[in-house]
N, C-alpha and C positions, 0 to 999 in steps of 0.2 A: 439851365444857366451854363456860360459858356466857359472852360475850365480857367482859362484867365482868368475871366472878371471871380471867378471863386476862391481863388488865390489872392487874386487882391481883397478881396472881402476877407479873408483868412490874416492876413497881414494886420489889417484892420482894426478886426477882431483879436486878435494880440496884443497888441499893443493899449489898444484901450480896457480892455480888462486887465493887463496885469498893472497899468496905472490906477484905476480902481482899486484892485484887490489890494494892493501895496496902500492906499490912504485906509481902507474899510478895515484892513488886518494890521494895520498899523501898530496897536493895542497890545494883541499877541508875540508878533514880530519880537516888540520889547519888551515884552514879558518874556520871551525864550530865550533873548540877550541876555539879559539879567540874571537868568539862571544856569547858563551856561558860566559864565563869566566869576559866578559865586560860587560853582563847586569845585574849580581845580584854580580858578586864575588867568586861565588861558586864552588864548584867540575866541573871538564869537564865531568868525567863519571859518567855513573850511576851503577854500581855492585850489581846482587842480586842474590842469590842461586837458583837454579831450577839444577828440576830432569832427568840426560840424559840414555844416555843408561846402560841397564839392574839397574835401580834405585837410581845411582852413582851422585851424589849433586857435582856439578858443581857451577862458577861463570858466570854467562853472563855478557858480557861489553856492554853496550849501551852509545849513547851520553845523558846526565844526558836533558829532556826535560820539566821538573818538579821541583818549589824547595826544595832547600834541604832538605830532612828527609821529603818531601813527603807522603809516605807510612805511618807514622807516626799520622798524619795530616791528616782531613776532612773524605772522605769515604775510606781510606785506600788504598787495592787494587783495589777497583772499580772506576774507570773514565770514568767521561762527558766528553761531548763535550763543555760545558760551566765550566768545573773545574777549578776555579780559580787557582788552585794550579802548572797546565801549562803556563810557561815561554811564553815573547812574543817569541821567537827564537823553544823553543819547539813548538808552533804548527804547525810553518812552517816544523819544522825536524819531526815531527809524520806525518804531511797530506802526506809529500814527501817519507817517511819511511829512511830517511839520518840517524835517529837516531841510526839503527840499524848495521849501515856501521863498527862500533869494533867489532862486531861479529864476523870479519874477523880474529881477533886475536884469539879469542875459535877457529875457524876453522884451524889454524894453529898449534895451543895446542893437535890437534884431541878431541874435545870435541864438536865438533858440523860439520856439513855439510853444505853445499848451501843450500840443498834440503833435507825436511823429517821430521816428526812431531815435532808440537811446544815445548819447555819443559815448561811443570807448575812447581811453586812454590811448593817445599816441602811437603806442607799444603794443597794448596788447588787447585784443589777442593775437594782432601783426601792425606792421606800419600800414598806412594807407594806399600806400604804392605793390605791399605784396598781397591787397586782397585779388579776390578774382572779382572777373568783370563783371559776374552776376550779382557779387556783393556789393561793387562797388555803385550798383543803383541805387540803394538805399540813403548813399551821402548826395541824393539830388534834390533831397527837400530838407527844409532847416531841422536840428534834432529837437525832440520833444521833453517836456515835461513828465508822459506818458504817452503811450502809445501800445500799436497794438501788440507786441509780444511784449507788454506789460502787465494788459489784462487776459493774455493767455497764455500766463504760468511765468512771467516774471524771471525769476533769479532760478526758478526749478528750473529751468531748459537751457540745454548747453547755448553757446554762442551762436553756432550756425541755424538751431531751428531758431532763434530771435533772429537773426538775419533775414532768414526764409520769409518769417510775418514782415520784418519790416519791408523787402523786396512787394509782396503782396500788397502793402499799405499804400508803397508810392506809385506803383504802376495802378491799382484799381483806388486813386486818392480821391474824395469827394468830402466837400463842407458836410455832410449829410453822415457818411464815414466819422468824422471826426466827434458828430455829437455822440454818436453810437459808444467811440472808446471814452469820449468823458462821463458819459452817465457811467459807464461800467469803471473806469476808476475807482469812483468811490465804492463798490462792491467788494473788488481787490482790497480796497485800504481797509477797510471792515475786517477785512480775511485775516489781513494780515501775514500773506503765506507770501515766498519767494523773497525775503525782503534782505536777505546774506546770499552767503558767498561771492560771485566774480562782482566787480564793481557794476553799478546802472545809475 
């Protein structure tokens, strides 16, 4: 199949699943509202700007697993595993990765994918204009849900070797590719491993 028509099948396929999964998870969804919402008070989500494709600042939705103004607060963007500043309810929604389940909405916006590299913050680990050019192949397909320097090793590996897989994702990209990293998602999610330090 010809890498176009696989893209638009890829688009396709986004959109209509994460319409699905948003009615079928529906249930959960509002049940992890509701419990977020009754331990502190606070916001359900969590909104924070990151850079998707071709350098275009975006908002991601997460379920808010941190309190409020977080970011703000202790090591900022960097998080333990002992961070106080995670909710009891958030570490169960980070170790499961449920947190990430409103992404569903960016992927409905077309701002993000199931599958395909992380998007960073604005900032850091540089602005968008001072990566280098080999990096900056990576912002040529929409950011993912997960992807492949998700399932191999996550939050364990610095910035640049996730750059490296992501660079590898988008230049050898295939529909065929993509089912490979969603079956092994849920193996990661099981693991449980990589799921602190720098933002993803």
């Amino acid at each position: 199949m010809v890498r176009g028509m696989q893209k638009f099948l890829k688009v396709l396929i986004d959109r209509l699943f994460a319409g699905l999964f948003l009615v079928v998870f529906s249930p959960v969804l509002l049940g992890i509202a509701i419990g977020i919402k009754k331990e502190d008070g606070g916001p359900v989500f969590f909104r924070q700007e990151r850079l998707g494709k071709n350098g275009r600042v975006f908002k991601i939705v997460k379920f808010r697993s941190m309190v409020p103004d977080a970011m703000s607060k202790g090591s900022g963007l960097h998080i333990q595993p002992n961070d106080d500043r995670i909710t009891r309810i958030g570490r169960f929604l980070r170790k499961s990765s449920l947190d990430e389940l409103p992404q569903l909405v960016n992927i409905l916006k077309g701002e993000m994918s199931f599958i395909g590299p992380r998007p960073p913050v604005p900032t850091y680990p540089k602005r968008y204009e001072d990566y280098e050019a080999w990096v900056l192949v990576r912002f040529q397909m929409l950011p993912g849900m997960t992807g492949l320097a998700q399932v191999s090793g996550r939050n364990d590996i610095d910035w640049y070797e996730r750059f490296r897989y992501d660079v590898d994702y988008v230049q050898d990209w295939s529909l065929m590719k993509d089912i490979r990293i969603f079956l092994l998602t849920f193996k990661t999610v099981l693991k449980g491993k990589g799921i602190y330090k720098d933002p993803s």
